[in-house]
KOLDOZA-683085 format. One record per residue (C-alpha): residue in three letters; x, z, y; residue number from 0. Coordinates in nm, 2 decimals. Layout:
# KOLDOZA-683085
R  res    east      up   north    n
R  ALA       X       Z       Y  NUM
...
# end
This chain:
# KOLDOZA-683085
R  res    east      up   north    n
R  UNK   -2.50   -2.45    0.73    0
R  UNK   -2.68   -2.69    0.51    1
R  UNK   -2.69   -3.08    0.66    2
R  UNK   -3.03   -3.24    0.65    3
R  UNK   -3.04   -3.61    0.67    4
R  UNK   -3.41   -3.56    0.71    5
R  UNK   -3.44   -3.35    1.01    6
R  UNK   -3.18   -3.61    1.14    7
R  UNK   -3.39   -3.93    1.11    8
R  UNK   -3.66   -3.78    1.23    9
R  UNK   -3.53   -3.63    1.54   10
R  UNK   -3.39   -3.95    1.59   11
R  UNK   -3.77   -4.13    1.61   12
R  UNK   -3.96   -3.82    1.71   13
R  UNK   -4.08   -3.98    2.06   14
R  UNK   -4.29   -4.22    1.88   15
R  UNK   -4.63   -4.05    1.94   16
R  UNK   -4.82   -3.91    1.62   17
R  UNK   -4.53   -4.01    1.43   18
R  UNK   -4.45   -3.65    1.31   19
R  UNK   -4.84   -3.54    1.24   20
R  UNK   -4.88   -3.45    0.87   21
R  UNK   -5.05   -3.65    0.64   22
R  UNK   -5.39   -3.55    0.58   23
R  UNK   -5.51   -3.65    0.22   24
R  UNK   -5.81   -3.59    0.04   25
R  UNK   -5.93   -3.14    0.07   26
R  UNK   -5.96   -3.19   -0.27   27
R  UNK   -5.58   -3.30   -0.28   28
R  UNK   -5.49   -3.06   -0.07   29
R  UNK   -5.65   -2.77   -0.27   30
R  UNK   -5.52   -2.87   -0.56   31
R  UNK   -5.21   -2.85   -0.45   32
R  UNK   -5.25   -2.48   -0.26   33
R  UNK   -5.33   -2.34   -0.60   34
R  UNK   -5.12   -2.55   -0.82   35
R  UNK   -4.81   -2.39   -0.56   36
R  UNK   -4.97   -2.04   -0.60   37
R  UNK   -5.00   -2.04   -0.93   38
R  UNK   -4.61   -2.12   -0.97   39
R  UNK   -4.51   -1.86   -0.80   40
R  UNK   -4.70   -1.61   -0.91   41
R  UNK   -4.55   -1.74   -1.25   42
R  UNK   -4.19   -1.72   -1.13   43
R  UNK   -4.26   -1.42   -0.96   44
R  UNK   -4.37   -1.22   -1.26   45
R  UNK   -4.07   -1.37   -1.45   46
R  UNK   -3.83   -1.21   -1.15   47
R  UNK   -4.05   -0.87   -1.23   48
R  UNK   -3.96   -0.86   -1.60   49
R  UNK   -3.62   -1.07   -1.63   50
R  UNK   -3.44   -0.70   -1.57   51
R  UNK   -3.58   -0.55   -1.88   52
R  UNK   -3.30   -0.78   -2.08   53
R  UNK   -3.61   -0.91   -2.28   54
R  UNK   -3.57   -1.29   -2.20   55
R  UNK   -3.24   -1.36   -2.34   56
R  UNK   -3.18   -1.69   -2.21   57
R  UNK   -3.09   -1.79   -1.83   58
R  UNK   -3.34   -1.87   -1.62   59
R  UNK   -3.34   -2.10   -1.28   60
R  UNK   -3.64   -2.04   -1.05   61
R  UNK   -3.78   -2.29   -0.80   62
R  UNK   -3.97   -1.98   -0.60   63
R  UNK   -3.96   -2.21   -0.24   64
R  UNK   -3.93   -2.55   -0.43   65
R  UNK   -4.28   -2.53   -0.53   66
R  UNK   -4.43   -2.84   -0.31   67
R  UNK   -4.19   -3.12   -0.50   68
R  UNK   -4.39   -3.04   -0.84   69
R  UNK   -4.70   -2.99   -0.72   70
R  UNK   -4.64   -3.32   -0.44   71
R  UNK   -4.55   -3.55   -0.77   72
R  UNK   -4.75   -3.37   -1.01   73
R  UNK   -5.06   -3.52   -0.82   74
R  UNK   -4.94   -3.86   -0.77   75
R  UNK   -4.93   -3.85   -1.16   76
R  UNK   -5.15   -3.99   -1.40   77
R  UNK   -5.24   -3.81   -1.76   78
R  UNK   -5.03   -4.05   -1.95   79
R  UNK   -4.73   -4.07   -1.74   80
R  UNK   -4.40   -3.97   -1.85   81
R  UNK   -4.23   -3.65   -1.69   82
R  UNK   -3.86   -3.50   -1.78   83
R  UNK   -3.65   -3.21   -1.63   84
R  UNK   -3.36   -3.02   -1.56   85
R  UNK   -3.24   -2.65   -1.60   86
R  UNK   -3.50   -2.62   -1.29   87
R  UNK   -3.81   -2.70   -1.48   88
R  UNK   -4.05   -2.44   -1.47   89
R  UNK   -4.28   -2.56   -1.19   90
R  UNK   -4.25   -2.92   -1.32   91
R  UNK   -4.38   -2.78   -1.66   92
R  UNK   -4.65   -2.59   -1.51   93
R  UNK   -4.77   -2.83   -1.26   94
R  UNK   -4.80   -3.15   -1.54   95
R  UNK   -5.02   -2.90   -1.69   96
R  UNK   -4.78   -2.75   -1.98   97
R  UNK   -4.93   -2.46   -2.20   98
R  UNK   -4.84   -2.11   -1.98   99
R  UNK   -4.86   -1.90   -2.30  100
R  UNK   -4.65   -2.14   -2.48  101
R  UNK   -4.37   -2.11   -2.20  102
R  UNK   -4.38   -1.77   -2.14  103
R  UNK   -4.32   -1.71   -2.53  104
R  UNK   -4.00   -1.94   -2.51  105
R  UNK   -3.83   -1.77   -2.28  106
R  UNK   -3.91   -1.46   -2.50  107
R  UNK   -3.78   -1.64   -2.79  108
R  UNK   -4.04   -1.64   -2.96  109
R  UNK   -4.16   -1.89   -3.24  110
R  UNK   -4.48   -1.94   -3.08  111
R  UNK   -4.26   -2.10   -2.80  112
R  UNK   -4.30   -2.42   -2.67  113
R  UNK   -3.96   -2.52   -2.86  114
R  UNK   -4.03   -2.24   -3.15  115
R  UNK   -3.80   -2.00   -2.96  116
R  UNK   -3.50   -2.20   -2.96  117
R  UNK   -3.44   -2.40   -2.68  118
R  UNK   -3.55   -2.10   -2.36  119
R  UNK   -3.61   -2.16   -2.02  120
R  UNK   -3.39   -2.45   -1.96  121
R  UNK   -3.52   -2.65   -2.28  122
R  UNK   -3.90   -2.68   -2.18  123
R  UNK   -4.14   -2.96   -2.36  124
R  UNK   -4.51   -3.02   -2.36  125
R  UNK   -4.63   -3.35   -2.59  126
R  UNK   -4.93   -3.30   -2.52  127
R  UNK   -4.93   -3.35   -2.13  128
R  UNK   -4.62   -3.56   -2.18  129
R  UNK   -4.39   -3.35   -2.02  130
R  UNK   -4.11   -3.48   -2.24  131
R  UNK   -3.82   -3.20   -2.19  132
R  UNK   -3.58   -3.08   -1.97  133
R  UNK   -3.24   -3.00   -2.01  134
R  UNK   -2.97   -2.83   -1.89  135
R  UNK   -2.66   -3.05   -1.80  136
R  UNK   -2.60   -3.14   -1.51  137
R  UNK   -2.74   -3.54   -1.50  138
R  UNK   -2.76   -3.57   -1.84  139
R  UNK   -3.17   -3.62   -1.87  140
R  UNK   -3.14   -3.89   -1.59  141
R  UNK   -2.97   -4.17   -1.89  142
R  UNK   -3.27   -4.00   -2.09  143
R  UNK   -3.55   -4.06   -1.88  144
R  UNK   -3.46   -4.43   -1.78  145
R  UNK   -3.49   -4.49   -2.16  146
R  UNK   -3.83   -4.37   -2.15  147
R  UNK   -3.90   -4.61   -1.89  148
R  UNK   -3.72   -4.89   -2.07  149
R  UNK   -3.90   -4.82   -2.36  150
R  UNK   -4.23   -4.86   -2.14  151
R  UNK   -4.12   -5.17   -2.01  152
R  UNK   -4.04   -5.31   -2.37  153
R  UNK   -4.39   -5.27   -2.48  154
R  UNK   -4.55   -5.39   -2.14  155
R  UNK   -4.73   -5.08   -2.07  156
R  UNK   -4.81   -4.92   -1.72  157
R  UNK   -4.73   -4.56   -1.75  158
R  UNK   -4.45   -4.44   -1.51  159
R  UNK   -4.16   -4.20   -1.61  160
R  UNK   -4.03   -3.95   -1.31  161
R  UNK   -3.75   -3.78   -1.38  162
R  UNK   -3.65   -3.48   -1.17  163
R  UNK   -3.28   -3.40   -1.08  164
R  UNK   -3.09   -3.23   -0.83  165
R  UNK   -2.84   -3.34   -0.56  166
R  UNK   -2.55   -3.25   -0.78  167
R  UNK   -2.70   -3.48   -1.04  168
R  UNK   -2.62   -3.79   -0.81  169
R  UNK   -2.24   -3.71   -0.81  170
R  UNK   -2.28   -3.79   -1.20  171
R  UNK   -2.18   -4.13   -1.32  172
R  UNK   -2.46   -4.13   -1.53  173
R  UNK   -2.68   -4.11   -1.26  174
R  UNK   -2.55   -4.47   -1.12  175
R  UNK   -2.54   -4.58   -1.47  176
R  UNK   -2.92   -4.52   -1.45  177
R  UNK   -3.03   -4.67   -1.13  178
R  UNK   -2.83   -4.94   -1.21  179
R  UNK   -2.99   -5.02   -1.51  180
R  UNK   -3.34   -4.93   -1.39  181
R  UNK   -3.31   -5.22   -1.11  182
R  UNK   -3.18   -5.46   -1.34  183
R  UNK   -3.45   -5.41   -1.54  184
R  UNK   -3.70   -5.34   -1.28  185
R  UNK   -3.83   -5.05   -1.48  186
R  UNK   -4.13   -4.81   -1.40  187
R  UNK   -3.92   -4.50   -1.33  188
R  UNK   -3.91   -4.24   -1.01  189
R  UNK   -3.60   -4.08   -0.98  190
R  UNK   -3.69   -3.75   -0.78  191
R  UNK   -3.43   -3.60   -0.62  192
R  UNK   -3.43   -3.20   -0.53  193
R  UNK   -3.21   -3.15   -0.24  194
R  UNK   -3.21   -2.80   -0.23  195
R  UNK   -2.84   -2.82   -0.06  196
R  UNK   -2.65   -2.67   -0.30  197
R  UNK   -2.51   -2.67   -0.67  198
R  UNK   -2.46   -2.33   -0.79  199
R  UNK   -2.30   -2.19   -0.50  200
R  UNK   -2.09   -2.51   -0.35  201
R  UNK   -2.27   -2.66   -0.03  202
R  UNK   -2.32   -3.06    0.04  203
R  UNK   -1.99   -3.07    0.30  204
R  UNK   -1.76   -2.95   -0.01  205
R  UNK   -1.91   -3.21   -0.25  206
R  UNK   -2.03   -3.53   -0.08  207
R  UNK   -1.89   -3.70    0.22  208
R  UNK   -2.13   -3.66    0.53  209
R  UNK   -2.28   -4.04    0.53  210
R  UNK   -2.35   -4.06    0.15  211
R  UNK   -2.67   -4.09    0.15  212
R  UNK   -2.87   -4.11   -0.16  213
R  UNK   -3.18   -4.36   -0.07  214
R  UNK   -2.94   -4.56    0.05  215
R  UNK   -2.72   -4.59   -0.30  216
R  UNK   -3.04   -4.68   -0.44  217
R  UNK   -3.12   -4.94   -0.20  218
R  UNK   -2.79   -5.10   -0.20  219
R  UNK   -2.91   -5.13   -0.59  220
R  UNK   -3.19   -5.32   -0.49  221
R  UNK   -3.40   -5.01   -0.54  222
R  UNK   -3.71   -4.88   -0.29  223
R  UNK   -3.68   -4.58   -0.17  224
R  UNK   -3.76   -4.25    0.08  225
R  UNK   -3.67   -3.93    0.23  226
R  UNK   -3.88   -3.66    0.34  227
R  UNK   -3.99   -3.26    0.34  228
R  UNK   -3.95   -3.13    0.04  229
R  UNK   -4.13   -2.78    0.18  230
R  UNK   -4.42   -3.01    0.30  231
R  UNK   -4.69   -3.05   -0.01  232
R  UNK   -4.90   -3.34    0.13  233
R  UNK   -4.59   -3.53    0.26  234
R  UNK   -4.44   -3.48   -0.10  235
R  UNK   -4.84   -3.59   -0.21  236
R  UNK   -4.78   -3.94   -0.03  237
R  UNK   -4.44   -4.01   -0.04  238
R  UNK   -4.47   -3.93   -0.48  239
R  UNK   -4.81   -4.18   -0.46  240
R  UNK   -4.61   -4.43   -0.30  241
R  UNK   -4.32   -4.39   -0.46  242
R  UNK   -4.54   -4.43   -0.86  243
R  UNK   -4.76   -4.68   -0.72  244
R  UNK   -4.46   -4.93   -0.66  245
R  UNK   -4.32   -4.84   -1.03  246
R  UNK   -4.69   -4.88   -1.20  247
R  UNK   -4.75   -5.23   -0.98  248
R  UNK   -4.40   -5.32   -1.16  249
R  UNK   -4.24   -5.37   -0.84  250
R  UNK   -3.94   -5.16   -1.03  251
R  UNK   -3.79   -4.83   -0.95  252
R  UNK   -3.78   -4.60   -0.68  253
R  UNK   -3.54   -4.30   -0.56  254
R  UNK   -3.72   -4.04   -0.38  255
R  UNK   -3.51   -3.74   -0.24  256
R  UNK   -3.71   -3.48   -0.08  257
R  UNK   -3.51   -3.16    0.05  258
R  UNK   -3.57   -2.82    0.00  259
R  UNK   -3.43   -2.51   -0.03  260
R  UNK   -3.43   -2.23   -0.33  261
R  UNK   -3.49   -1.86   -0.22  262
R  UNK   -3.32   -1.67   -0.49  263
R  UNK   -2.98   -1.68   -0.71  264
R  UNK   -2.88   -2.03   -0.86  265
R  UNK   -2.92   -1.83   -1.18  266
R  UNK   -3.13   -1.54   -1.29  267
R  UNK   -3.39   -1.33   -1.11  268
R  UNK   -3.23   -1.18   -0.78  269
R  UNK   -3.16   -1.22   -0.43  270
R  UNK   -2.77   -1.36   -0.36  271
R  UNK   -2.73   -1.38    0.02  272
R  UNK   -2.42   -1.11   -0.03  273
R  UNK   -2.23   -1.37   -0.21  274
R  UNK   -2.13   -1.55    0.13  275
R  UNK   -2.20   -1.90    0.03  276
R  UNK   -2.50   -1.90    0.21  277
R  UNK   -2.60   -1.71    0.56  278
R  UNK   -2.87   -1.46    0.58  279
R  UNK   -2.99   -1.65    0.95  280
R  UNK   -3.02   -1.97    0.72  281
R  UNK   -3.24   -1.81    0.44  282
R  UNK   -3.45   -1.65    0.67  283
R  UNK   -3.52   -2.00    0.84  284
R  UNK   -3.59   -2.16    0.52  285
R  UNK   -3.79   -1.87    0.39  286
R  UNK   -4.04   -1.96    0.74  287
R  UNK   -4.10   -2.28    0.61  288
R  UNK   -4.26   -2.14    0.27  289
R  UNK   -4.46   -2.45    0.14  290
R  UNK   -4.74   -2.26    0.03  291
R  UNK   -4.79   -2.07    0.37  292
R  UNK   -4.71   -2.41    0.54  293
R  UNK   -5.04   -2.52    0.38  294
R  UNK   -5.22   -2.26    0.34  295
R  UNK   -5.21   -2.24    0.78  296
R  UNK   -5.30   -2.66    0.78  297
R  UNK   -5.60   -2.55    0.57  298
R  UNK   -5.73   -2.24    0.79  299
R  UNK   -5.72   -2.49    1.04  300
R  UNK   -5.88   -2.76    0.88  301
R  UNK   -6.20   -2.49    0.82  302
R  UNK   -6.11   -2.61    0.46  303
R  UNK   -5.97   -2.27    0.37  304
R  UNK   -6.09   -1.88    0.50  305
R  UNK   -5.94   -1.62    0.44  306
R  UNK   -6.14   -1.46    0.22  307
R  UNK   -6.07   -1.76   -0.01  308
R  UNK   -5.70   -1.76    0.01  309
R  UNK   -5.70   -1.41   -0.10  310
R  UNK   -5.91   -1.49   -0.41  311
R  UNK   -5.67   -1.79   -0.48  312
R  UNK   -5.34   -1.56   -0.44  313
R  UNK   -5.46   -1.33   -0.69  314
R  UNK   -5.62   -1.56   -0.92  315
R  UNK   -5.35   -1.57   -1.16  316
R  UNK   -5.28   -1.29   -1.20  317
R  UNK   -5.52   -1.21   -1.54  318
R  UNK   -5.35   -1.55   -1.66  319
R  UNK   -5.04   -1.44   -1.66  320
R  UNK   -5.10   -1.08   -1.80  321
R  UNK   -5.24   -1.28   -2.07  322
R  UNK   -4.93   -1.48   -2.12  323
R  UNK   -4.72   -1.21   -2.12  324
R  UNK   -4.87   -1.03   -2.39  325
R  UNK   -4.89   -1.35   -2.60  326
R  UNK   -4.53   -1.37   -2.60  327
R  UNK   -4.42   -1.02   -2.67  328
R  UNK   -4.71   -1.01   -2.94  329
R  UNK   -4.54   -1.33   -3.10  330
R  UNK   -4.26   -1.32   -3.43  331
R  UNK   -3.91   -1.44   -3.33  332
R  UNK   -3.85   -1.74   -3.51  333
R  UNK   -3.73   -1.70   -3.90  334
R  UNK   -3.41   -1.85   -4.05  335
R  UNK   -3.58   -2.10   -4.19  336
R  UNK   -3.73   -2.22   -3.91  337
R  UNK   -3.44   -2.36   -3.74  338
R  UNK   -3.45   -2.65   -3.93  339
R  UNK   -3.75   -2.77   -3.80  340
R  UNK   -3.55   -2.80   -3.45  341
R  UNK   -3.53   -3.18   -3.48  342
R  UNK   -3.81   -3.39   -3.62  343
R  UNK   -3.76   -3.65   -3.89  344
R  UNK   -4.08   -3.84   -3.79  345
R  UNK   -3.99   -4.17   -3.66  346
R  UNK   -4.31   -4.34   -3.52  347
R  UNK   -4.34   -4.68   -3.63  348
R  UNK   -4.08   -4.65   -3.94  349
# end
């Protein structure tokens, strides 16, 4: 059974009155982040579809149920600020505003790919929207991403780098490296932590003694930081504007770990609750706290939402990603040649 140090702390003040009410941001906020969610996971979705047909020949790790962290930070974000990744990246790609075509025909290998076909789903990078890149080993973007940050710092500017990891991630000397750094430094970074309970299939209670506690290493660091609901979009909303106000106001970094929990395989496009590692009763609880039905009830509520519109929204994608799909499939596979166009020689300012 997964441990949530969340659920804990707030059981722990839940007499105060009002204390557990959502936050209620901006409808405009709120929509935003309704279709932002449905419009992953009708991506991801549609990837599950076609990942069978042994077309995408790369591995791919879905975040169908980890939808409201991307969206949650996304939104807190401005244009210019600095986002990086992990093998998990798809949702933080799309919700920064990365190219769907471009993405779709990576994973296809093709040279229209975001990366000319040679990096897949793990290896995702939009200049553009300044999503940076992901990659896949375990902790090894978090050293990259404070970088960015320092480099931001260096030349006095206010953009903020977040850098998404998971919990494993934190078990990674790098990781401590980082934040160490970053508070020295007092750098403009959010370290956003997934706690989606497991890595691969090894739970917390096999990995991490029970009162290690993440926002707490930070803190002891000097660092500001916060827990919440990873499956709740607005409380992601505030906790991420917080979290990048305090980094843009230079007030330094901030470690934010928001649990969650992923739906399918740690790996590839099916269902795993046969394996054991997880129970069936567990899945099933998590799968009643989908984010995007979690909201999409707040809204009917609200009268900001009717049905009639939450249908159109679901199935709004849907011509999108046809479109995408045939992009990629219509797309060469890169030539010999080009794989020496992998790296670039430009060198801005030299």
């Amino acid at each position: 059974m997964t441990r949530s140090k969340y659920a804990d702390e707030q059981a722990g003040t839940a007499a105060a009155p009002g204390l557990l009410a959502p936050p209620s941001p901006a409808d405009s906020v709120s929509l935003w982040l309704y279709r932002t969610m449905s419009r992953i996971r009708a991506v991801e979705e549609r990837i599950a579809e076609h990942y069978p047909e042994q077309e995408m020949r790369c591995p791919v790790h879905l975040s169908v149920g980890q939808e409201a962290i991307a969206a949650g930070v996304s939104a807190a974000l401005e244009p210019n600020d600095y986002v990086v990744s992990t093998h998990r990246s798809h949702a933080h790609y799309l919700a920064k505003g990365g190219d769907l075509r471009r993405f779709i025909a990576e994973i296809y290998g093709r040279s229209t790919g975001c990366c000319g076909g040679h990096g897949g789903s793990m290896h995702l990078i939009d200049l553009s929207v300044n999503m940076l890149g992901s990659t896949p080993i375990v902790g090894n973007i978090v050293p990259i991403a404070t970088g960015i940050a320092f480099a931001s710092w260096l030349k006095n500017e206010k953009d903020v780098t977040v850098v998404y990891l998971g919990d494993g991630a934190t078990e990674e000397g790098a990781f401590l490296e980082s934040i160490n750094f970053a508070a020295l430094k007092s750098l403009p970074i959010v370290y956003v932590v997934e706690n989606n309970f497991f890595s691969v299939y090894s739970p917390l209670d096999v990995r991490q003694p029970a009162a290690r506690d993440v926002v707490g290493i930070g803190k002891n660091h000097g660092m500001a930081g916060a827990r919440g609901d990873g499956n709740d979009a607005e409380q992601v909303y505030e906790l991420a504007k917080a979290a990048v106000d305090h980094a843009r106001s230079g007030a330094g970094p901030y470690v934010l770990e928001l649990e969650t929990y992923r739906w399918r395989e740690h790996c590839g496009s099916a269902y795993d609750n046969d394996l054991g590692y997880r129970s069936v009763a567990e899945y099933e609880a998590w799968r009643g706290r989908d984010p995007i039905a979690t909201l999409e009830r707040r809204l009917l509520e609200r009268g900001t939402l009717d049905s009639e519109q939450a249908a159109q929204i679901s199935n709004a994608y849907a011509g999108e990603i046809d479109d995408a799909f045939a992009f990629a499939r219509s797309s060469p596979f890169p030539d010999e040649g080009d794989f020496g166009t992998v790296f670039s020689t430009a060198v801005p300012g030299r």
